[in-house]
Residue, then its C-alpha position, 0 to 999 in steps of 0.5 A: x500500500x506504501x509502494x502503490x501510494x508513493x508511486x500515485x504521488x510520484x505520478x501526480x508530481x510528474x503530471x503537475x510538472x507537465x503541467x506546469x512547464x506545458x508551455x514552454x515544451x508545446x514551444x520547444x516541440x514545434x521549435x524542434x520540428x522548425x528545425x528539421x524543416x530548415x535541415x531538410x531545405x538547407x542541407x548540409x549547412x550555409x557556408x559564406x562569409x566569415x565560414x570560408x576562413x573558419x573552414x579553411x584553418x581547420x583543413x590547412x592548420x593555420x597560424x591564428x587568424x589576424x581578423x578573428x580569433x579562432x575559438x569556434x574552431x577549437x571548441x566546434x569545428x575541430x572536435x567535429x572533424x575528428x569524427x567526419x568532415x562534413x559540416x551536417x554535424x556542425x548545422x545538427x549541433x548548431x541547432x541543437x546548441x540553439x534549444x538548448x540556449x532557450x532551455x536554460x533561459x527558461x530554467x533560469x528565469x523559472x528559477x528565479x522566480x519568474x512565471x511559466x508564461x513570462x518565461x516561455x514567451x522570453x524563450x521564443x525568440x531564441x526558439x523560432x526567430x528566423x535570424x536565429x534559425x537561418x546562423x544555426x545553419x550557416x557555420x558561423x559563430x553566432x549560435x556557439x557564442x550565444x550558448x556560452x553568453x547565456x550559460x556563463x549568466x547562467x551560472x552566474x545569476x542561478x543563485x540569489x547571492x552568487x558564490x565564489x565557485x560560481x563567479x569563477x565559473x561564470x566567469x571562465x564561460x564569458x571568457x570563452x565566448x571571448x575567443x569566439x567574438x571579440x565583442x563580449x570582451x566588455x562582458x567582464x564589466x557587466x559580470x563583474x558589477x553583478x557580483x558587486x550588486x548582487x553579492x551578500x556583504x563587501x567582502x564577498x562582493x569584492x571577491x566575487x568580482x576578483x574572481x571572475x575576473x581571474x576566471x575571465x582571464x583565464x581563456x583570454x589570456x591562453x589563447x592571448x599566449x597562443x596568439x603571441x606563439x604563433x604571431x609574435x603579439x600579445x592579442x586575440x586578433x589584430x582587426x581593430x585598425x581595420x574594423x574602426x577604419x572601416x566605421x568611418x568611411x561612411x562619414x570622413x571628410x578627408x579635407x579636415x584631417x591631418x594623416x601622412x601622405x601614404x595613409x590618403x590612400x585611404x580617403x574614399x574617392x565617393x562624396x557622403x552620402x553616396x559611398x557604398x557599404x563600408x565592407x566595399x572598401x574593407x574587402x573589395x576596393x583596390x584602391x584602398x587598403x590594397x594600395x595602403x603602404x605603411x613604413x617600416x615599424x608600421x602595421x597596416x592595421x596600426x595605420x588604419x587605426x591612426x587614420x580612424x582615429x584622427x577622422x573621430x577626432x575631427x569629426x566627433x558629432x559625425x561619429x556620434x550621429x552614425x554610431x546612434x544612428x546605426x545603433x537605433x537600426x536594431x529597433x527597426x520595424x522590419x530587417x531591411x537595408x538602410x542608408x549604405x547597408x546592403x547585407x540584409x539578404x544575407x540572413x534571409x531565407x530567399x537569398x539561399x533559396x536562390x543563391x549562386x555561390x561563389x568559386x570559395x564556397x563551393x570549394x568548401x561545400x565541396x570538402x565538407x559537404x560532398x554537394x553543392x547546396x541545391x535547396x529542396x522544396x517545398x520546404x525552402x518556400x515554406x521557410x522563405x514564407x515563414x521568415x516574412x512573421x517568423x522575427x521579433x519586431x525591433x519596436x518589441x526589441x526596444x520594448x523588451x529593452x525599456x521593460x529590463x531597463x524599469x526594472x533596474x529602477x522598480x522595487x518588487x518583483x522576485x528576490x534579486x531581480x533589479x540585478x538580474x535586469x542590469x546584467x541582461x540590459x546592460x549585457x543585451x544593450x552593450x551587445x548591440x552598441x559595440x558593433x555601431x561604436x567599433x565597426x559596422x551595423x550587420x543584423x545578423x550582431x542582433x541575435x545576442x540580443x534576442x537571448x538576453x533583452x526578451x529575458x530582462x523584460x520578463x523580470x521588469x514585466x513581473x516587477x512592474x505586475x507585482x507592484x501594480x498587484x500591492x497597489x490595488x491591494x493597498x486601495x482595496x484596504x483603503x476603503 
């Protein structure tokens, strides 16, 4: 009669628990199936852009690329080419990675505090955006570089008060992501003020902070080591130069700064206004950083920097205004070019359903894919479709981003959820500035946002519900 009895309650649990979290895996299930849909339409895998160079390390064993840091290729690419070579595994493991990501910010906003619906609907974006869906195909760094965000939060934020294991940890986690993207180098900061926030008592708080630093310094300052081995400099790529040159080509006047004769190469012949999307002059402009000779001791990455530079300092208002400008761009209605951008097609599901690849890719599909893609239908259709509903608005993105940033301000809500919305505001906010401010505005840089913003609005949302709740209770008391 125990046994039976124990086994009625154990059932009861599980059933509650179903119940309980039902939404949130109706959303996973159909977000599974989605996947397969992209799968059977795209397969192997998406290979362009950055894909070719992460690629080719892998098949030729390179020095550590100057232009990004290899990370992806350590901790995704080689690993899988030890089983087989085709980038199928690495699209499966992307999506997979993708539910995964969205799981943990479920279990931790539900852990936290937050309720079953607030939770799921700050999942969906992650589970069904289709910028999402469309770079867990393509091998790239995106999906692998959410993961360790949202996971390195996690560890972080899953206790009220985080302990030291935990800020170390969490720590080691963001400095990873690091040696995938350089852009969650400030990351360090926002963990860092967590730890002083949310921490119980200055002693912990301040050794909590020291510790994940230290624990953030760990992967940066090994692959800083690797990179000086191979390369003879103390960095994680040597890109800066190059990706600030290239911020102000949309605005220099070239009659207003003072740079040495051999850096004029770098002078944009088109008026603003008129120039072309600043990766024309950073990959495909003869006349510009091909022509760019520096002198002895002078890098042309060290060059480009002194020339950026000098722009900002002539022109700052122009640099401002770009940057916001850009900036805002995020919260656009819908992923369209705009102004001298002209990348958006890239991360649309019709510009594969009829590409023409270039001779590199093909050359990469075919070590590593057997075939060149030939999308199937119907499914690419029913993609291409779906993309045109299947995204978060940018006015819901700047929504989500004023709810995270109230309740920063707002008393109430769950135990520990002002600090937990500075971290996700500041983390998601951060994520889509540093592009605009350091290079160029892509949307495909918006997926970090997507993750952490809809999950700090969930906890303004609740704080904001929660206090609207004591007031009417306070009235009803009143009378």
């Amino acid at each position: 009669m125990v046994t039976l009895a124990s086994s009625e309650a154990l059932s009861r649990r599980r059933r509650s628990r179903l119940v309980e979290h039902g939404p949130f895996l109706v959303a996973l299930l159909l977000a599974t199936l989605l996947r397969v849909v992209v799968q059977l339409a795209f397969s192997p895998a998406l290979i362009h852009s950055d894909a070719i160079f992460y690629l080719r390390f892998v098949d030729e064993h390179q020095l550590p690329l100057p232009e990004r840091p290899v990370g992806y290729d350590f901790l995704m690419l080689l690993p899988a080419a030890m089983v087989t070579r085709s980038v199928l595994v690495i699209s499966v493991i992307q999506h997979v990675l993708g539910l995964v990501t969205a799981g943990i910010l479920y279990a931790l906003l539900r852990r936290r505090g937050i309720g079953r619906w607030p939770a799921t609907l700050a999942a969906v974006p992650v589970l069904f955006d289709s910028l999402q869906l469309i770079l867990e195909q393509t091998i790239l760094t995106d999906t692998l570089f959410c993961l360790l965000l949202v996971a390195g939060v996690a560890v972080l934020a899953w206790h009220r008060r985080p302990g030291a294991s935990a800020a170390f940890v969490g720590g080691l986690i963001l400095g990873l992501s690091v040696t995938i993207r350089l852009v969650g180098e400030p990351l360090v900061l926002v963990g860092v003020l967590f730890c002083l926030v949310a921490g119980a008592g200055w002693r912990k708080r301040v050794a909590g902070a020291v510790l994940l630093t230290v624990g953030f310094l760990v992967p940066v300052a090994s692959y800083a080591a690797y990179y000086h081995h191979t390369r003879g400099a103390y960095a994680l790529a040597q890109f800066f130069g190059k990706s600030l040159y290239l911020r102000t080509t949309t605005f220099v006047d070239c009659s207003r700064i003072s740079v040495p004769s051999y850096q004029r190469v770098l002078c944009p012949e088109l008026p603003p206004g008129q120039r072309p999307d600043p990766r024309i002059y950073g990959w495909h402009d003869p006349a510009t950083i091909p022509s760019l000779h520096p002198p002895a001791g002078t890098t042309k990455d060290q060059a480009m920097r002194q020339f950026a530079l000098a722009a900002i300092r002539a022109q700052p208002r122009a640099y401002a205004s770009l940057v916001l400008r850009d900036f805002m761009l995020n919260f656009d209605v819908t992923r369209i070019d705009r102004y001298e951008h002209d990348t958006a097609h890239k991360w649309k599901f019709d510009y594969w359903a009829h590409v023409h690849l270039r001779p590199p890719a093909i050359h990469r599909y075919h070590d590593h894919g057997g075939e060149v893609l030939k999308p199937r239908q119907p499914w690419a259709d029913l993609l291409v479709t779906y993309q045109r509903f299947g995204y978060l608005p940018g006015p819901l993105l700047f929504a989500c981003a004023v709810l995270g940033a109230v309740g920063c301000l707002r008393r109430g809500g769950v135990a520990g959820g002002r600090s937990m919305c500075l971290m996700l505001t500041l983390a998601g906010v951060g994520l889509l500035l540093a592009p605009p401010v350091t290079g160029n505005f892509n949307w495909r840089y918006q997926l970090p946002a997507l993750s952490l913003l809809p999950a700090a609005a969930a906890f303004g949302w609740t704080a904001l519900r929660d206090r609207a709740s004591v007031r009417r209770k306070s009235l009803v008391r009143a009378r």
